[in-house]
C-alpha positions as CSV (number, residue, x, y, z in Angstrom):
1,X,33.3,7.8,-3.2
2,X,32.0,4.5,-4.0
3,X,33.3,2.3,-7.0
4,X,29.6,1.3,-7.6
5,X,27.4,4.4,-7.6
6,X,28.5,8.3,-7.4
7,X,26.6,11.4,-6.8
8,X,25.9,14.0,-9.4
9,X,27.8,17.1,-9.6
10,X,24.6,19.2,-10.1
11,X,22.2,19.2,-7.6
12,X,18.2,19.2,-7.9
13,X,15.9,21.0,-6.8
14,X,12.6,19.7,-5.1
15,X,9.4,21.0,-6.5
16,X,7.5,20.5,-3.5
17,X,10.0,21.9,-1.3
18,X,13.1,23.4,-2.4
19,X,15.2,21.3,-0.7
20,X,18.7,20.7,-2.9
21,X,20.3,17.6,-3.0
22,X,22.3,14.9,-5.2
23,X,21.1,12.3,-7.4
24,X,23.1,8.4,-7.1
25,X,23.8,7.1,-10.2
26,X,25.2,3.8,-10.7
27,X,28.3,3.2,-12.5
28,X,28.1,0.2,-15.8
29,X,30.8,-2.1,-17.0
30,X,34.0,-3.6,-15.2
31,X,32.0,-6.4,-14.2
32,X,29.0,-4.6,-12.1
33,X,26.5,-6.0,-13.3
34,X,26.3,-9.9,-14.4
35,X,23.5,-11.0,-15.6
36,X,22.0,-14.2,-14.6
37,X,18.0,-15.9,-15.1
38,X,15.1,-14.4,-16.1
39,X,12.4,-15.1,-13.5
40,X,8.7,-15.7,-14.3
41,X,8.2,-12.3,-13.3
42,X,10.1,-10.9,-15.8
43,X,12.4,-9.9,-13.3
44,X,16.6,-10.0,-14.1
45,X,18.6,-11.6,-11.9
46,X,22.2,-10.4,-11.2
47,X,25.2,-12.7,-9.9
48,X,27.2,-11.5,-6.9
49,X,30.9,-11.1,-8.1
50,X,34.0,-11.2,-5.9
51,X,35.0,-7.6,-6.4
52,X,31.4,-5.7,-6.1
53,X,29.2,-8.6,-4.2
54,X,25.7,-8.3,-4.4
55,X,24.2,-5.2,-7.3
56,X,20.4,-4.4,-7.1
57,X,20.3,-2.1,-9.9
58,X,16.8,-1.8,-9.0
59,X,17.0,0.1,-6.2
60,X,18.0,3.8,-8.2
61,X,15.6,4.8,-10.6
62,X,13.0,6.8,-8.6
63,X,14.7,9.5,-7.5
64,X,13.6,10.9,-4.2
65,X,13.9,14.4,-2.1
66,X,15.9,13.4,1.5
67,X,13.8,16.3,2.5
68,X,10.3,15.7,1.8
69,X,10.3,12.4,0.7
70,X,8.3,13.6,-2.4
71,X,9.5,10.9,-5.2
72,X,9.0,9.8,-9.1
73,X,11.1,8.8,-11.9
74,X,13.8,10.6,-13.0
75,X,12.0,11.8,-16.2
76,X,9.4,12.9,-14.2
77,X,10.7,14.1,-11.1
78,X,10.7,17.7,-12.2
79,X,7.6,17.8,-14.5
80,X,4.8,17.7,-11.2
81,X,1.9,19.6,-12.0
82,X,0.8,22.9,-10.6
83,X,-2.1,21.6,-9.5
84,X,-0.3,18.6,-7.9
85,X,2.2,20.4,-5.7
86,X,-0.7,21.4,-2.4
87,X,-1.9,17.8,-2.5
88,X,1.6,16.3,-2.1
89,X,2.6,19.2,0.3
90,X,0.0,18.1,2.7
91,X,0.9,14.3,2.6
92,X,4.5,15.3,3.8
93,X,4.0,13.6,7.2
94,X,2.4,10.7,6.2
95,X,5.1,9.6,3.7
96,X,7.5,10.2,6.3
97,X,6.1,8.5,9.0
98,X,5.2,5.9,6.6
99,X,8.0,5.1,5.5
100,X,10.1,5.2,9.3
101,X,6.7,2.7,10.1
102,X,7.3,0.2,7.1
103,X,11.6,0.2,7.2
104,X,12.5,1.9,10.3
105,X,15.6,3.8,9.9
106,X,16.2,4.9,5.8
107,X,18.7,7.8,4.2
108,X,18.7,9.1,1.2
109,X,21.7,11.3,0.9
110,X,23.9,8.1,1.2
111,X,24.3,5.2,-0.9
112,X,21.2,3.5,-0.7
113,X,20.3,-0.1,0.4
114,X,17.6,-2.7,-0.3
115,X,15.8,-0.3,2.4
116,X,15.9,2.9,1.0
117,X,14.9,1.3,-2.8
118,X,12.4,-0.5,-1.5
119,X,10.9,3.1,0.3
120,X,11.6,4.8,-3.0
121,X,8.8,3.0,-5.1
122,X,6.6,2.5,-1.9
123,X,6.7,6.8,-2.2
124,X,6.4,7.1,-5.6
125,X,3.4,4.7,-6.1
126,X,2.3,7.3,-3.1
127,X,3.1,10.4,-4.9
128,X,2.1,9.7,-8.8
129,X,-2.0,9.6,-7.3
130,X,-1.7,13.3,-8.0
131,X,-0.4,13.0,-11.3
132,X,-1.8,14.5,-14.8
133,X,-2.8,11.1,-16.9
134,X,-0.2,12.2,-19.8
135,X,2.4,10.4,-17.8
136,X,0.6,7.4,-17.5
137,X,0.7,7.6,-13.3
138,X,-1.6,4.3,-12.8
139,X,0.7,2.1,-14.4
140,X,3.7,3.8,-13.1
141,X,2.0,3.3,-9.6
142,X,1.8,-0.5,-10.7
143,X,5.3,-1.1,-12.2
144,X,6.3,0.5,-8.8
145,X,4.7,-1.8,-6.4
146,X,5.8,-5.0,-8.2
147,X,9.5,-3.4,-7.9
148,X,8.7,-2.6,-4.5
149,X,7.7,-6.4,-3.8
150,X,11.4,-7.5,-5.3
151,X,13.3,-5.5,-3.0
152,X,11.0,-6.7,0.2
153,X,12.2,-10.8,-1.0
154,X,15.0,-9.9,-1.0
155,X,15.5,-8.3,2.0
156,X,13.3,-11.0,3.4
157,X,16.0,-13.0,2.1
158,X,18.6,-10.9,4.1
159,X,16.1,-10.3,7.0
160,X,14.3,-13.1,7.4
161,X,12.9,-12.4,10.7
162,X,11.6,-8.7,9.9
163,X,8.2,-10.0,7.8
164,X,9.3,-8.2,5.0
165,X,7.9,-11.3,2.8
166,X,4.5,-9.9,4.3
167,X,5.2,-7.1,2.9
168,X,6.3,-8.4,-0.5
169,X,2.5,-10.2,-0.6
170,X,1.2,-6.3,0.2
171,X,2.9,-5.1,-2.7
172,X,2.3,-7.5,-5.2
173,X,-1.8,-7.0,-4.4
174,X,-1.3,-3.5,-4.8
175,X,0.4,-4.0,-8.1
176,X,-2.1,-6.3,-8.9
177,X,-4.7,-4.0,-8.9
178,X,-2.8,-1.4,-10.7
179,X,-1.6,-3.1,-13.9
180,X,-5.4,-4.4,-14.2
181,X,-6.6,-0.6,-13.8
182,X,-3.8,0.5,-16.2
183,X,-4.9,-1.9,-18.6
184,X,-8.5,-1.0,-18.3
185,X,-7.9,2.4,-18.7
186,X,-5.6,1.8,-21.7
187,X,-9.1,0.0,-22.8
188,X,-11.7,2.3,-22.5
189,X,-8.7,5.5,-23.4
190,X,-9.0,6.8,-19.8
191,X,-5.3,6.6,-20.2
192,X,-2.6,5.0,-22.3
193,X,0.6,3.9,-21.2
194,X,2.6,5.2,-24.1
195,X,4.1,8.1,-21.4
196,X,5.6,5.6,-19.7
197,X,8.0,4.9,-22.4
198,X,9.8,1.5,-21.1
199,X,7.3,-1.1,-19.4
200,X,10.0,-2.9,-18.4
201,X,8.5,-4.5,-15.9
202,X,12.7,-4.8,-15.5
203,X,15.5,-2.0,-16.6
204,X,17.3,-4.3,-19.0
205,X,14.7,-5.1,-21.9
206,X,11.4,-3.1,-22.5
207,X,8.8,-5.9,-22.7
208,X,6.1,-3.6,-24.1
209,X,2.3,-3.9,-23.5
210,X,2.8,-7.9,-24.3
211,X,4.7,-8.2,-20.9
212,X,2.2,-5.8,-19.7
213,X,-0.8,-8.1,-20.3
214,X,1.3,-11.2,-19.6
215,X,1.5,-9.6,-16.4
216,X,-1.6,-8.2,-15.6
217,X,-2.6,-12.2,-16.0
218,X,0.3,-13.7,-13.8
219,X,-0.7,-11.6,-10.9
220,X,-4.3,-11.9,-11.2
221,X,-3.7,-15.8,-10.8
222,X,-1.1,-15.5,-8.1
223,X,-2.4,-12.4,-6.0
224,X,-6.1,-12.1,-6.6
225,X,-8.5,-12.6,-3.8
226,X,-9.6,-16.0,-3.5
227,X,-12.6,-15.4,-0.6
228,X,-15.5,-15.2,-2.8
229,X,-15.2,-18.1,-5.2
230,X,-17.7,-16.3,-8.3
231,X,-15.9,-12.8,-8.0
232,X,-12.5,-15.4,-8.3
233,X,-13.6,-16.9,-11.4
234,X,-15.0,-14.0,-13.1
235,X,-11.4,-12.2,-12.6
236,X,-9.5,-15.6,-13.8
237,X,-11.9,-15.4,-16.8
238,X,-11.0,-11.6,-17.3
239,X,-7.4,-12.6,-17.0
240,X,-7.4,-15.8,-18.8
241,X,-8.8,-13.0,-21.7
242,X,-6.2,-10.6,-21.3
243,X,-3.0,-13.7,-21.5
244,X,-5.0,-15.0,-24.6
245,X,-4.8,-10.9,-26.2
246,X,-1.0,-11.8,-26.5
247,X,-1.1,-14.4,-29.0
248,X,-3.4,-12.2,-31.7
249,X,-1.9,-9.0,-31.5
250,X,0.9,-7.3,-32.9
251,X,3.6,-8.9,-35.2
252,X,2.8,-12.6,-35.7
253,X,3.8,-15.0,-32.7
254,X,7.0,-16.7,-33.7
255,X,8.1,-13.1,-33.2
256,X,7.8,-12.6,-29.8
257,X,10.1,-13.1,-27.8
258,X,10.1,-16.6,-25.5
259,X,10.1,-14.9,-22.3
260,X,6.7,-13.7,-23.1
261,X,5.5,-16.6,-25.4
262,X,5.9,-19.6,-23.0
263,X,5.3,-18.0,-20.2
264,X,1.8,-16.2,-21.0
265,X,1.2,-20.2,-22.2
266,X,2.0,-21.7,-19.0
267,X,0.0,-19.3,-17.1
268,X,-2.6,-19.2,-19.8
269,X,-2.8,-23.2,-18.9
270,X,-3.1,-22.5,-15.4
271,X,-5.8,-20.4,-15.3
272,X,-7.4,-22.5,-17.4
273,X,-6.9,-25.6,-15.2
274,X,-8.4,-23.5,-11.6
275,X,-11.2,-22.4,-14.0
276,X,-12.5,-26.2,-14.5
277,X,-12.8,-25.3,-18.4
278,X,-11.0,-27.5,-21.2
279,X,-7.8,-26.3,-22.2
280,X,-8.1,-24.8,-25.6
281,X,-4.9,-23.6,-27.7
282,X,-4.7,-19.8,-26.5
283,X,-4.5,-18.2,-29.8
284,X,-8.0,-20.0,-30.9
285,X,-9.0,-18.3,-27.5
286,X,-8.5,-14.6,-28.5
287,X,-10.2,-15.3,-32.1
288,X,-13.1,-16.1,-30.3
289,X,-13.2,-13.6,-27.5
């Protein structure tokens, strides 16, 4: 048994296909985790230590049948829809072959690595399309493709020669659409995101619909297409809208917390600076949008 993670005693039971198996959980404490930056992301880094090395904490939240390859979030895993199960029946071979395509060889009925987390969100943002709306499954599908672009740096990091970093740029497009759609749809009250619970985008601190917005923005800027210059600035105006939202809602500014605050500024500015336009204070911005 590892010193890091360890199996559960009881073991679940897929929805989709019955097949039994145990969930890793990851041990806290003694040193496991040490917590280093915070990255424009929102993303928390964790220093190796001598005893444990490196600890993506990252890579066990989804928890996924070895079987089918059906996945979701703990909370959820066991909550599918009727009306969902014949949809993600039928997409059995794809995920599997899918997944074999994208990270060759993964296992998950032993500890996992940066391959089998990495294939974990890839399935879930697969398998929460058939999910009802009261569990917020389009943001869920968002938060799990910017997770899933994480894990591909840094196994590009590991794997330098494997193209995971093209990968990573896959992901963080998909996630790009997703937390725009999410936010939309929070919008219009297609569907909130209050199911969801914790935003993260992280597991350590629950940025809320703030980080949310902040990074709807952020990966509009950094991931958005760029081929067709108008449709380019009409989504940088959209997003330069959506960073500005964080500065006139919600408790006053000053109570924010900095992560969000100087960031959403700085990417406020550079939106602002692509768009040609003068760079007005951001809070003025959202009075008068």
């Amino acid at each position: 048994m590892s010193d890091l993670t360890f199996f559960s005693k009881t073991p679940i039971a897929c929805p989709v296909c019955e097949t039994k198996f145990y969930r890793e959980e990851l041990r806290t404490g003694r040193g496991r985790l040490n917590a280093g930056e915070l990255t424009k992301e929102l993303r928390r880094t964790y220093l190796p230590s001598q005893k444990y090395g490196e600890v993506f904490p990252l890579i066990y939240p989804v928890t996924v049948c070895p079987g089918c390859y059906y996945s979701a979030y703990h909370a959820d895993y066991l909550e599918l829809p009727e009306e969902s199960l014949e949809p993600i029946r039928a997409e059995e071979h794809d995920r599997i072959s899918n997944v074999q395509r994208l990270f060759e060889a993964v296992d998950f009925t032993s500890p996992r690595r940066l391959q089998e987390g990495c294939a974990s969100y890839y399935l879930a943002a697969t398998c929460y399309e058939h999910f009802d709306r009261t569990v917020s499954p389009v943001f869920k599908q968002g938060l799990s493709s910017l997770r899933a672009a994480w894990l591909c740096n840094d196994l590009h990091r590991k794997r330098p020669n494997d193209n995971f970093d093209y990968l990573a740029k896959v992901f963080y497009r998909k996630a790009r659409f997703f937390y725009s759609y999410a936010v939309e749809l929070e919008q219009k009250g297609g569907q909130t995101m209050s199911a969801a619970r914790h935003l993260g985008p992280d597991l350590d601190k629950n940025y809320g619909y703030d980080g949310v917005l902040y990074l709807t923005g952020l990966l509009e800027f950094k991931y958005g297409p760029r081929t067709d210059p108008d449709m380019r600035f009409q989504a940088l105006t959209r997003a330069k809208r959506t960073v500005a939202r964080i500065f006139g809602m919600g408790r006053a500014s000053k109570d924010k917390p900095a992560a969000i605050l100087d960031n959403a500024r700085e990417v406020y500015e550079e939106i602002t600076k692509e768009l040609g336009e003068e760079n007005r204070d951001p809070e003025q911005a959202n009075v008068e949008a």
